[in-house]
N, C-alpha and C positions, 0 to 999 in steps of 0.2 A: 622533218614532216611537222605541220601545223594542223590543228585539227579545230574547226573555227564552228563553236555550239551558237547561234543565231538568239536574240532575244525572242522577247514575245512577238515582236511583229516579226514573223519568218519571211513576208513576201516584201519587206523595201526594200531597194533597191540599194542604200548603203549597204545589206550584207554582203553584197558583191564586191562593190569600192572596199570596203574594208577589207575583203579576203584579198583585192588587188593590192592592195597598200601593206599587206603581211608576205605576200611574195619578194617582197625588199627584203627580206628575212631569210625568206628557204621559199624557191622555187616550189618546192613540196605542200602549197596548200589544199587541204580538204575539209568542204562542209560535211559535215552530221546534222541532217536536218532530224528535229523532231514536231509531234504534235502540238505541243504547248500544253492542250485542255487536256489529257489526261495523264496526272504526275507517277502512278503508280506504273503504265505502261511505261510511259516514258521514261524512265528509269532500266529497266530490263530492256529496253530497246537501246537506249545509248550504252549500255554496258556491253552488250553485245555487238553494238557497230563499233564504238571504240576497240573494241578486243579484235574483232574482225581487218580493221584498216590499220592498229598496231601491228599483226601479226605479216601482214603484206610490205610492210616497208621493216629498212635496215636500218634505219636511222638511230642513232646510239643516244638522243636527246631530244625526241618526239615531244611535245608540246600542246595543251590543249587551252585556244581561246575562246570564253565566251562573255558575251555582253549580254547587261541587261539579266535577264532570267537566264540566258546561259550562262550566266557566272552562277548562278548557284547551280547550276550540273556539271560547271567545269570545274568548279572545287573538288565538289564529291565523286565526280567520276575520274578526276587526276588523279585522287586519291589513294580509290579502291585498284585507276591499274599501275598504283605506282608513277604516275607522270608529273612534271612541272605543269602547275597551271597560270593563266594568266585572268584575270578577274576585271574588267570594266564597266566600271559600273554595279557590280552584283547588284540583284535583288535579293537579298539576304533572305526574304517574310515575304513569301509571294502566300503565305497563307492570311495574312493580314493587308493587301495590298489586290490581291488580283478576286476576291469575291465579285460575282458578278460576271467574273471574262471567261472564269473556267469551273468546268462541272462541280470540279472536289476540289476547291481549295485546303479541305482540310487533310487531306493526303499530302500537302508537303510538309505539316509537321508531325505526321504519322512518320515520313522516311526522314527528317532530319531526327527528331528521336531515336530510329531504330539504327541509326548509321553509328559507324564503331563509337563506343564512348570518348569522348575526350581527341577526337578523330583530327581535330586542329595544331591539338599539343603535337600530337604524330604525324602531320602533315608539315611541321614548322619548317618555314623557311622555302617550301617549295610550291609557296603562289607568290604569286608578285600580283598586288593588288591597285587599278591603277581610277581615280575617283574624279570625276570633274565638278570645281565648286560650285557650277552652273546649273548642275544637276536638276530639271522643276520635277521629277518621279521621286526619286528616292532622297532620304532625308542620307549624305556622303555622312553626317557628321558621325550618325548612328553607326552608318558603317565599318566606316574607320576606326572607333571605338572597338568596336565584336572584333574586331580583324587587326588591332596594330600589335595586339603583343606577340605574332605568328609571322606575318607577313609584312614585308613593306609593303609601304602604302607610298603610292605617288598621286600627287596634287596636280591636276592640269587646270591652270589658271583661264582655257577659254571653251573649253568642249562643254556639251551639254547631256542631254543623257544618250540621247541617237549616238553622240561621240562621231559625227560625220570623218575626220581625219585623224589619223593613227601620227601621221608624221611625226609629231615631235616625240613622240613615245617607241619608233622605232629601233633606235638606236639601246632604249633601256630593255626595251623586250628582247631583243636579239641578244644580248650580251646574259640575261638572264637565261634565253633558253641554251645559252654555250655554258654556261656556267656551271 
C-alpha cells in the first residue's frame, strides 16, 4: 500500500497522474487528502486517516508519498506511525514560505518544535528523499543540506517542483519501499 499526502495544490490534476505512475509500484495506491490552510488540524486529521487506512490493509511495508507540502506530513506522519516515507520535493519551512496562502503559518513551527526531539536521528534512514534541480519553489539546496545526513537524497536532473513524472524514480522508490 501507498499512501500519496498531495502538496499545496490539492486540486491539479498531476496528483492523480502521479498516484497513476506509483501503481507501477503497488497496485494499492491511496490519497489522504488534507486541508492545506489549517496545520494544527491537519495534523490530527492525517494521523488519524493514516492510522485508519494502515489498519485496513495487510501490507508488511506500507509506504507514505508526499510532494511538495506533503513531504513535510509525510516525514512526520511516517514517522509517528512507524512507516518508510518518501519525500519529493519537501517544503521543509512552509512557516516561512506559505505566509499569505494559509491562516497560521505559524503553527508549522509550533508542530515541528513540538514533534519528538531529534525525531530525524530516529527516523534515519527510513525516508528516501528525492529533489529536482529545477526546482523554482523551494531552495533543493537548503534541503538537501537539513536532510542528507538521515536520508538519501536523490537528484533528478529534469523535474521541476509539480515533479509532473515519477518515471525515472520508480524503480528507486519501489526497491526502497521493499527494502
Amino acid at each position: 500500500m501507498i499512501l500519496y499526502l498531495h502538496g499545496f495544490d490539492a486540486t491539479s490534476p498531476g496528483n492523480h497522474d502521479k498516484m497513476r505512475q506509483l501503481r507501477f509500484i503497488d497496485e494499492d495506491v491511496r490519497l489522504v487528502s488534507y486541508s492545506t490552510l489549517h496545520p494544527k488540524n491537519d495534523m490530527q486529521y492525517l494521523l488519524n486517516e493514516v492510522k485508519r487506512e494502515l489498519s485496513s490493509s495487510d501490507d508488511d511495508s506500507p509506504l507514505i508519498v508526499g510532494v511538495g507540502l506533503g513531504g513535510f506530513w509525510a516525514e512526520r506522519i511516517g514517522f509517528l506511525n512507524g512507516i518508510k516515507s518518501v519525500l519529493i520535493n519537501p517544503n521543509l519551512f512552509p512557516q516561512r514560505n506559505m505566509a499569505g496562502k494559509i491562516d497560521r503559518p505559524e503553527e508549522y513551527a509550533d508542530i515541528a518544535n513540538k514533534c519528538v526531539s531529534g525525531f530525524r536521528d530516529l527516523n534515519r534512514k527510513k525516508s528516501l528523499c528525492i529533489l529536482a534541480r529545477n526546482d523554482e519553489v523551494n531552495d533543493n539546496v537548503s534541503i538537501a543540506q537539513a536532510l542528507q545526513d538521515f536520508y538519501s537524497i536523490v537528484w533528478d536532473e529534469e523535474e521541476t517542483h509539480k515533479f509532473i513524472s515519477l518515471a525515472a524514480q520508480l524503480n528507486g522508490i519501489k526497491a526502497f519501499k521493499t527494502s
